[in-house]
SEKOL-205743 format. One record per residue (C-alpha): x, y, z; residue number from 0. Coordinates in nm, 3 decimals, always signed. Layout:
! SEKOL-205743
       x       y       z   n
       X       Y       Z NUM
...
END
This chain:
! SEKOL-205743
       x       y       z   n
 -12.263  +8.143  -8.075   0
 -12.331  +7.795  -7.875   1
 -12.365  +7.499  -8.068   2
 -12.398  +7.142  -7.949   3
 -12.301  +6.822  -8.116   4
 -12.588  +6.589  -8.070   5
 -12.336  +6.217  -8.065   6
 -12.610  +6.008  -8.033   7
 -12.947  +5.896  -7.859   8
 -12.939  +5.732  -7.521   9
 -13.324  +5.674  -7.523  10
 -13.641  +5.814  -7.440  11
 -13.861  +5.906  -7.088  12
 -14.196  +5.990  -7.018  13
 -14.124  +6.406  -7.068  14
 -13.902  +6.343  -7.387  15
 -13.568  +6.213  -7.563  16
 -13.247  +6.177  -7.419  17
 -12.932  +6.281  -7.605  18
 -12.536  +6.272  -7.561  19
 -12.379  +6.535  -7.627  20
 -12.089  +6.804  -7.629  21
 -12.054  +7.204  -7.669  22
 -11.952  +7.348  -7.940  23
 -11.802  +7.739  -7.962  24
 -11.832  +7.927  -8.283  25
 -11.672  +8.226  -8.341  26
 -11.628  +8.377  -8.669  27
 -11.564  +8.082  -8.914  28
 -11.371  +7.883  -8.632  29
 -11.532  +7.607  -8.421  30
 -11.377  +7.507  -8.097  31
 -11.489  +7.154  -7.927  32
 -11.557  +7.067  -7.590  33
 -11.506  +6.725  -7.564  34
 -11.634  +6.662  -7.253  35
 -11.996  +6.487  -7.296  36
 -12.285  +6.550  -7.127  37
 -12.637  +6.418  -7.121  38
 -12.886  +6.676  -7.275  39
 -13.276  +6.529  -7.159  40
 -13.538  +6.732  -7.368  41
 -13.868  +6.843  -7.209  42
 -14.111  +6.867  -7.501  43
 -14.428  +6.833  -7.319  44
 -14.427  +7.180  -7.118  45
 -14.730  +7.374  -7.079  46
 -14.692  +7.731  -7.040  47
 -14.853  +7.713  -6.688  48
 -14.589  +7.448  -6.578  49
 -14.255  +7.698  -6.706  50
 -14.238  +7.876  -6.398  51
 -14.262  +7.483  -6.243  52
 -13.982  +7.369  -6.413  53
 -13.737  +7.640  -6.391  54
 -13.740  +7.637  -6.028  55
 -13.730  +7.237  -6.044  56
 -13.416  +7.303  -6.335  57
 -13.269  +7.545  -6.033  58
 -13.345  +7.315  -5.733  59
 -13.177  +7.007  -5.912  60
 -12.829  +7.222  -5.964  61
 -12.855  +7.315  -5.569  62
 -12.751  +6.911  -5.549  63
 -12.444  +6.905  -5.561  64
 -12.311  +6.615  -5.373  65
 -12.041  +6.318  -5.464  66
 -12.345  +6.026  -5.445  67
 -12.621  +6.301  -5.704  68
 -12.554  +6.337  -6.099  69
 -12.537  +6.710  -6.142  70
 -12.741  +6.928  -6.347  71
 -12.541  +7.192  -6.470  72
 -12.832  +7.419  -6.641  73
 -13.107  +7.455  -6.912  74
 -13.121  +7.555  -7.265  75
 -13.349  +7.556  -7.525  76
 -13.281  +7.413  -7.900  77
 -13.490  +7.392  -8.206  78
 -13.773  +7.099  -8.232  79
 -13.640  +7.006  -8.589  80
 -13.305  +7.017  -8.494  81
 -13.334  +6.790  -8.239  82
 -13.507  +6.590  -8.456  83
 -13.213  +6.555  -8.712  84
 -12.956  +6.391  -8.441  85
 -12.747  +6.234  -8.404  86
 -12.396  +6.425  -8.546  87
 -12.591  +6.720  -8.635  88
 -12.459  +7.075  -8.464  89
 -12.763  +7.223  -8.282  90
 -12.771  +7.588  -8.241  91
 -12.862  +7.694  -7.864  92
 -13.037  +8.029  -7.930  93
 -13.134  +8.249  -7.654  94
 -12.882  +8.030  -7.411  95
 -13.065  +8.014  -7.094  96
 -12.771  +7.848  -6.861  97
 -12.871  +7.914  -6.474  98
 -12.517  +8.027  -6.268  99
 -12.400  +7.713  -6.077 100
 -12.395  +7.782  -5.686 101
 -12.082  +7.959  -5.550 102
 -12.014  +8.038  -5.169 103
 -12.214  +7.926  -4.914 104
 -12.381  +8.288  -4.905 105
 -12.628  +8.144  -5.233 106
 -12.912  +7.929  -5.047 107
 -13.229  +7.777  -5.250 108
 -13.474  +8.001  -5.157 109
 -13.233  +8.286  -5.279 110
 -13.169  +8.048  -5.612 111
 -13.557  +7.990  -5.639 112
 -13.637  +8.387  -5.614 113
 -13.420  +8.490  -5.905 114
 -13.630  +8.666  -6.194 115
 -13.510  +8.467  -6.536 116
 -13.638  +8.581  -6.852 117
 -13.916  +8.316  -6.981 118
 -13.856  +8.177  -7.345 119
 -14.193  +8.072  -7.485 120
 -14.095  +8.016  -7.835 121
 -14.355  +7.750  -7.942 122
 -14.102  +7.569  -8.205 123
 -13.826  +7.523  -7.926 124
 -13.786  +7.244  -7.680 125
 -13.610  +7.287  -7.291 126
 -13.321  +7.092  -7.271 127
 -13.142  +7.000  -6.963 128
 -12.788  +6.960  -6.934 129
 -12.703  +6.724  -6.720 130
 -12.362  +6.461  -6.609 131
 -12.299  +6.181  -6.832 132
 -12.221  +5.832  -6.627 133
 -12.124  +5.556  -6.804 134
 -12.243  +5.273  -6.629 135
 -12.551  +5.072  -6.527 136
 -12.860  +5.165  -6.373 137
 -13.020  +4.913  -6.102 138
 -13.282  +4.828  -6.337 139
 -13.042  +4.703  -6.623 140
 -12.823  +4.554  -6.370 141
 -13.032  +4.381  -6.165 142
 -13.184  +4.246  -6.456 143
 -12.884  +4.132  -6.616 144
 -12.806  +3.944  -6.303 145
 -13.160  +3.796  -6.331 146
 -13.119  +3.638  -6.708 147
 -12.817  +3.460  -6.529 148
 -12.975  +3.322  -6.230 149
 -12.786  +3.523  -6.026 150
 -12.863  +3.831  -5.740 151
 -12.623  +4.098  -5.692 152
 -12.405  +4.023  -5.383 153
 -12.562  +4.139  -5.031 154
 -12.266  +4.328  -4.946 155
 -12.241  +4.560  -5.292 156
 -12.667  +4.608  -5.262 157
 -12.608  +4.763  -4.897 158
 -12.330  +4.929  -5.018 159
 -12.523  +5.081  -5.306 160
 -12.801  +5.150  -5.028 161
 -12.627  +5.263  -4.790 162
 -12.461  +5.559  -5.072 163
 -12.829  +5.656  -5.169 164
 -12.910  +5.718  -4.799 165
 -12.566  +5.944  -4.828 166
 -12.751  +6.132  -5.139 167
 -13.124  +6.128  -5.001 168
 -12.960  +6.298  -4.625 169
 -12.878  +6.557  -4.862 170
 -13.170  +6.630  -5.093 171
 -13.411  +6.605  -4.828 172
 -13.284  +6.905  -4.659 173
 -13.486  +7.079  -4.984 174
 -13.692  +6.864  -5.151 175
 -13.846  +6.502  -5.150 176
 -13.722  +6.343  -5.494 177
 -14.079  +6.177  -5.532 178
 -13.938  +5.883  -5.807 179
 -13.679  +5.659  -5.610 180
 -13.671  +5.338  -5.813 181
 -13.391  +5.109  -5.976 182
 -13.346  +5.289  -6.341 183
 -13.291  +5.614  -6.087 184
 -13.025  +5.452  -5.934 185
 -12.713  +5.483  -6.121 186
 -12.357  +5.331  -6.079 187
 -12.002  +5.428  -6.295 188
 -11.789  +5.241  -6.388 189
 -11.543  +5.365  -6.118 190
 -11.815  +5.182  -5.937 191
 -11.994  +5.503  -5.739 192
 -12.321  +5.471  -5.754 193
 -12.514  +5.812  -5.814 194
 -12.879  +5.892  -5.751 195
 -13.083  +6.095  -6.050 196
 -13.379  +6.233  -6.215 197
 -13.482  +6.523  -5.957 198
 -13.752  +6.606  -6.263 199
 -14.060  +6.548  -6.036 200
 -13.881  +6.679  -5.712 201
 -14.065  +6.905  -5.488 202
 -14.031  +7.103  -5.163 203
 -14.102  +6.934  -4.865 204
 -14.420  +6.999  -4.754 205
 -14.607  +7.102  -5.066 206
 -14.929  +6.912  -5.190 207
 -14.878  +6.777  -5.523 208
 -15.090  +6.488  -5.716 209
 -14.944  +6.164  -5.721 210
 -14.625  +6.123  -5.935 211
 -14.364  +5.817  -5.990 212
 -14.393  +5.448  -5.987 213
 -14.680  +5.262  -5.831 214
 -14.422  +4.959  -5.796 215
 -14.201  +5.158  -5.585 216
 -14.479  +5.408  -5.403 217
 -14.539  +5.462  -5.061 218
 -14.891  +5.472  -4.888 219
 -14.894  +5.814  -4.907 220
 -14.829  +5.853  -5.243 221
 -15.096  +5.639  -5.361 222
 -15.341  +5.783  -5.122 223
 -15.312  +6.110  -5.275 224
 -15.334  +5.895  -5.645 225
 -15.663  +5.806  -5.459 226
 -15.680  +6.157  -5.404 227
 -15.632  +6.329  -5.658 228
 -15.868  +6.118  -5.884 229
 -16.198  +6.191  -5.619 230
 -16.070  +6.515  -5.626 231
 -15.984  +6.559  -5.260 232
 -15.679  +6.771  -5.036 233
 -15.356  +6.574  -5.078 234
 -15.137  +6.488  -4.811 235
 -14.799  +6.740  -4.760 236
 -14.508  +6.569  -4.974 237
 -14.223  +6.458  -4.666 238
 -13.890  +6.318  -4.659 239
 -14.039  +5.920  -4.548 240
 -14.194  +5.904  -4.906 241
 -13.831  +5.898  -5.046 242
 -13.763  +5.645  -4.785 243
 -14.041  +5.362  -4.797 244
 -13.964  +5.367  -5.192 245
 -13.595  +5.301  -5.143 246
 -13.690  +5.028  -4.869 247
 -13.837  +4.877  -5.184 248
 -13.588  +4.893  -5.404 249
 -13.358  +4.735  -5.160 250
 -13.584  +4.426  -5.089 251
 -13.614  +4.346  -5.430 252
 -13.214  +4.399  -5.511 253
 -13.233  +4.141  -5.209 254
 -13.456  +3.890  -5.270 255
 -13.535  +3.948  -5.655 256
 -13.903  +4.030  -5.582 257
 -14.049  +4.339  -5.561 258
 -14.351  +4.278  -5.304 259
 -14.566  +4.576  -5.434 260
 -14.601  +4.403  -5.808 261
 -14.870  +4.150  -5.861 262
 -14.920  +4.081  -6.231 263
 -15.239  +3.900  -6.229 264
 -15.420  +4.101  -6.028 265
 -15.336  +4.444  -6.195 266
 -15.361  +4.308  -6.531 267
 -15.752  +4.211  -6.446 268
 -15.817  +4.585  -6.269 269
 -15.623  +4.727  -6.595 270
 -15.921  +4.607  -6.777 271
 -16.191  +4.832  -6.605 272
 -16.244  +5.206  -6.769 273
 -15.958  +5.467  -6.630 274
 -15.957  +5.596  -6.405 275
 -16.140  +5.323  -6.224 276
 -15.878  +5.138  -6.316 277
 -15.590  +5.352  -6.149 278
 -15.808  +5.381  -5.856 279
 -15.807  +4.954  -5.868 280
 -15.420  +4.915  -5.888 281
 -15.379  +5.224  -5.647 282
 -15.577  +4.998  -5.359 283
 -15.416  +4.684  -5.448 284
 -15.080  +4.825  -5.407 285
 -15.238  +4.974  -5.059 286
 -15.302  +4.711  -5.014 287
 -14.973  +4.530  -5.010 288
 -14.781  +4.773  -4.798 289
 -14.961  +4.660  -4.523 290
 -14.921  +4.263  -4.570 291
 -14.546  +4.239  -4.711 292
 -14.368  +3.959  -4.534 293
 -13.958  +4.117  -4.432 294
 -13.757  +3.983  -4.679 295
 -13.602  +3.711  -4.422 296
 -13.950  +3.543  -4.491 297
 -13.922  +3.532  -4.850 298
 -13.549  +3.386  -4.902 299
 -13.309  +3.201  -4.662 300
 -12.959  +3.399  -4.713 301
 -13.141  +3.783  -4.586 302
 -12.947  +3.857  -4.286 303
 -13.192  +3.908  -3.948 304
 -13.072  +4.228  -3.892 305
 -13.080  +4.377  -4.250 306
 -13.421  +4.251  -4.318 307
 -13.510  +4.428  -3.989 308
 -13.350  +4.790  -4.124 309
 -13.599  +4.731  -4.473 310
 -13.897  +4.646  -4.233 311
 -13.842  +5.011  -4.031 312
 -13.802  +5.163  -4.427 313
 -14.145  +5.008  -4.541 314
 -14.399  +5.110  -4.192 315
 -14.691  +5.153  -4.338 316
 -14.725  +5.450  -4.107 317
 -14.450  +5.730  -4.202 318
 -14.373  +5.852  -3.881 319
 -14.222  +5.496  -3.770 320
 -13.962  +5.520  -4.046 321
 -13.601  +5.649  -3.918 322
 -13.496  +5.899  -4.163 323
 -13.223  +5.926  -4.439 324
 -12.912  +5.966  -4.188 325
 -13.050  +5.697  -3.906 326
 -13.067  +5.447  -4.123 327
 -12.711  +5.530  -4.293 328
 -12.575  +5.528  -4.018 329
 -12.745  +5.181  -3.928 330
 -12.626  +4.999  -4.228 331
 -12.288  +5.163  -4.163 332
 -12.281  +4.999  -3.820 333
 -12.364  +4.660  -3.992 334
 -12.099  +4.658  -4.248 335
 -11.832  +4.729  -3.989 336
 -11.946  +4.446  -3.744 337
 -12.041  +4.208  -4.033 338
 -11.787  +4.308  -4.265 339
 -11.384  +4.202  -4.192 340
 -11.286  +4.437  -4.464 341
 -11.585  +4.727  -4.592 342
 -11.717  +4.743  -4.931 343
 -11.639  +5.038  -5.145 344
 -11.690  +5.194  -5.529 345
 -11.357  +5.002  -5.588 346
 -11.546  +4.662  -5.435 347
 -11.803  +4.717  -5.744 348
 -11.589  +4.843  -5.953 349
 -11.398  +4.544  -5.925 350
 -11.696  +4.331  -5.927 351
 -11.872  +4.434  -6.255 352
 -11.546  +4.430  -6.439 353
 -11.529  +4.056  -6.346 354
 -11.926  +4.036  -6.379 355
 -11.895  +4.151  -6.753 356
 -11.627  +3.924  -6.837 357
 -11.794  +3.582  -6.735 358
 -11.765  +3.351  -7.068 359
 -11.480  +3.472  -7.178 360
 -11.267  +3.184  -7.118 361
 -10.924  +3.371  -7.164 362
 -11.039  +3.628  -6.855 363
 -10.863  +3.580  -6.570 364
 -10.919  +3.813  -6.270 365
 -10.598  +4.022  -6.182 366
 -10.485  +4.017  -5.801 367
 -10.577  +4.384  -5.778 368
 -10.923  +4.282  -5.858 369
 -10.927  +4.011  -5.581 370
 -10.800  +4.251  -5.355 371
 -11.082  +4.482  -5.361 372
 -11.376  +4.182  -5.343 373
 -11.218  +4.078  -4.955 374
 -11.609  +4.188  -4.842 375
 -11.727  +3.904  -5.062 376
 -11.549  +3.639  -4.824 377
 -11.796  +3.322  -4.673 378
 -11.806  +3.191  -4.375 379
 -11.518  +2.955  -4.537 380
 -11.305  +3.243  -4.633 381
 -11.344  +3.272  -4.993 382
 -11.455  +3.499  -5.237 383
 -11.789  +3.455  -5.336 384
 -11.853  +3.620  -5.671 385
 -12.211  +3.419  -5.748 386
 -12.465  +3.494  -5.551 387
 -12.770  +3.250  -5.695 388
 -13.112  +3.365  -5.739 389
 -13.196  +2.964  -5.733 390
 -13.054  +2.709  -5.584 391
 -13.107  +2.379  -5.467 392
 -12.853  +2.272  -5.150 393
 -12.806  +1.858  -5.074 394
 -13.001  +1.833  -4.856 395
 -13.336  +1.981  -5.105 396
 -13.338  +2.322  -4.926 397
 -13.450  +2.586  -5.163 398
 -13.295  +2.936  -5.169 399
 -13.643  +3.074  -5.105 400
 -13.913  +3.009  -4.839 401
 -14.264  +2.814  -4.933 402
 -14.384  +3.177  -4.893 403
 -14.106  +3.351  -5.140 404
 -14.238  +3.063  -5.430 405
 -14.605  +3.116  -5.373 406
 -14.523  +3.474  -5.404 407
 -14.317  +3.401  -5.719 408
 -14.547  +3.201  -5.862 409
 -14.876  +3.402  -5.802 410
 -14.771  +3.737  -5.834 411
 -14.509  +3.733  -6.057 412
 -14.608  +3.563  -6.363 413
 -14.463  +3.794  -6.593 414
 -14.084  +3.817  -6.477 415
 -13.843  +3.584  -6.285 416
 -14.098  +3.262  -6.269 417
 -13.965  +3.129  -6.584 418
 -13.636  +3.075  -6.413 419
 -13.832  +2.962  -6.107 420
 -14.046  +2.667  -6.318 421
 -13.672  +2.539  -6.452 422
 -13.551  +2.506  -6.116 423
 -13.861  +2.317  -5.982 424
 -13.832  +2.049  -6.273 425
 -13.459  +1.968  -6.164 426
END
């Protein structure tokens, strides 16, 4: 008999909870402990005319397995009240339903996809996915945590991070187009290796699905088939570029702390109309966007020409001007190595956070090992430069951002980093 030990709740997503948690064996009166923990993520709102859906999604995801992808390992499915009881509670996993991880390169996805499972449709059970665990940050909580302190993560450690996602996204997108690139997908340990996840909305390249993901982070072609799918019209073939323009994204706002496709004002005042008017509203207001973003050069004074060039060519309005996954790897690769005396690495951020975490504490004091690993942090001057400021003022009244980047702050973004902005200005 499987049990798991449900040690406590990470949180909660748009399908269901999120647990963490470890096996359990049984056997007679005996219980043996695994104590390795994994994250179990609960699908409770599956219709029966999605299963078939989401077991080849469950069996797609554990085809990724690369060093840059948080592993799946398999599905189960546990009792609703159970669940419910967690945390410390033992769960029994009746009818296990654990799909083989891949072995020898003789198992490809379509063969993976065409095995015949036997359904569970027990209406008092939940799916549960087992998945990694990685302590850590996402990009959302650490970009944000940078934010509260004035601060932007360092441009090396954000290409870095980049530059590993383009490692993972070279990979997937020989199967699928993950469909939901944004920061909170974005994960980094704390051995500092940052790890792309949630393959939940994944599909094969070239299907036509309805719109599904972030409208902060979409591309055109995403929201055109939002447009779509409300008017009831074809949608366009799910490709590769999708995945691409959305990262682009998430890179210029790790860069310049402003994510170009958010405008608060004007999608709190289409919000108001009935939905799905009111989809359709935000839908061509983020359209529209994608084709009037200024490069991120324009919007603070510290982008680098050529790295605000690679984000233009990942957010072309028109998908068959981006490079793919592996051209633009290999771009930023090229960039670190001519800009770059010594190359970031997971050790670089692992190093980094460490120190990151312990600013305040006034007996902290970072090691020489630590210093070591931050050499890609070096200025012009030759030293280490740890703070990278989201606002500054230089001597000679030079603002970190452009007259554009403020007007953009302050019209746009009401609701998130103009507070800090407004402090600044009153200096």
């Amino acid at each position: 008999m499987t049990l798991y030990k449900i040690l406590r709740k990470l949180g909660e997503g748009g399908m269901g909870e999120v647990y963490l948690a470890n096996r359990v064996e049984k056997i007679g009166e005996k219980v043996f402990s695994d104590y390795n923990t994994f994250v179990l993520k609960t699908v409770k709102a599956l219709r029966p005319d999605k299963l078939e859906d989401f077991i080849r999604e469950v069996k797609t995801s554990i085809v990724m397995r690369h060093e840059n992808i948080v592993s799946t390992y398999g599905v189960t499915r546990l009792p609703i009240i159970e669940l419910e009881k967690a945390p410390k509670d033992m769960v029994e996993a009746f009818e296990q339903y654990v799909i083989k991880q891949i072995k020898g390169k003789d198992e490809t996805l379509e063969r993976i996809l065409s095995t015949d499972e036997t359904k569970l449709t027990d209406e008092n059970s939940v799916y549960c996915i087992e998945m990694e665990y990685i302590e850590g940050y996402d990009l959302k909580q650490l970009h944000q945590k940078h934010i509260e302190k004035n601060r932007l993560i360092p441009i090396p450690i954000t290409t870095f991070i980049i530059y590993k996602t383009l490692k993972a996204l070279e990979f997937a997108h020989r199967f699928l187009v993950h469909r939901d690139i944004s920061p909170d997908n974005i994960l980094v340990n704390t051995e500092g290796a940052p790890k792309l996840t949630d393959f939940g909305i994944a599909c094969i390249k070239g299907e036509r699905e309805t719109f599904a993901g972030k409208l902060a982070y979409s591309s055109p072609e995403q929201l055109m088939n939002l447009k779509a799918a409300i008017e009831g019209r074809k949608t366009l073939p799910l490709q590769p570029s999708m995945d691409i323009y959305s990262l682009g994204i998430v890179f210029y706002e790790l860069l310049t702390g402003v994510n170009p496709l958010v405008d608060d004002v004007k999608e709190e005042e289409a919000s108001k109309a009935a939905y799905p008017l009111s989809m359709m509203k935000i839908a061509d207001l983020t359209l529209q966007k994608s084709y009037t973003m200024p490069e991120p050069k324009e919007i603070r004074q510290d982008i680098p020409e050529e790295l605000s060039g690679i984000i233009a060519n990942m957010l072309e309005p028109e998908e068959s001007y981006r490079k793919n996954a592996e051209e633009l790897r290999n771009e930023l690769f090229d960039y670190m190595t001519k800009t770059y005396a010594v190359q970031p690495t997971e050790e670089t951020i692992e190093a980094y956070i460490q120190i990151f975490e312990k600013e305040g504490d006034e007996h902290f004091k970072p090691t020489q090992t630590q210093l070591k690993r931050l050499q890609s942090l070096k200025n012009k001057e030759g030293k280490i430069q740890l703070k990278r400021y989201a606002f500054y003022k230089t001597p000679d009244n030079t603002l970190s951002y452009t007259d554009k980047g403020i007007q953009i702050i302050k019209t746009q973004h009401k609701q998130t980093i103009n507070k800090i902005l407004r402090k600044l200005l009153k200096k």
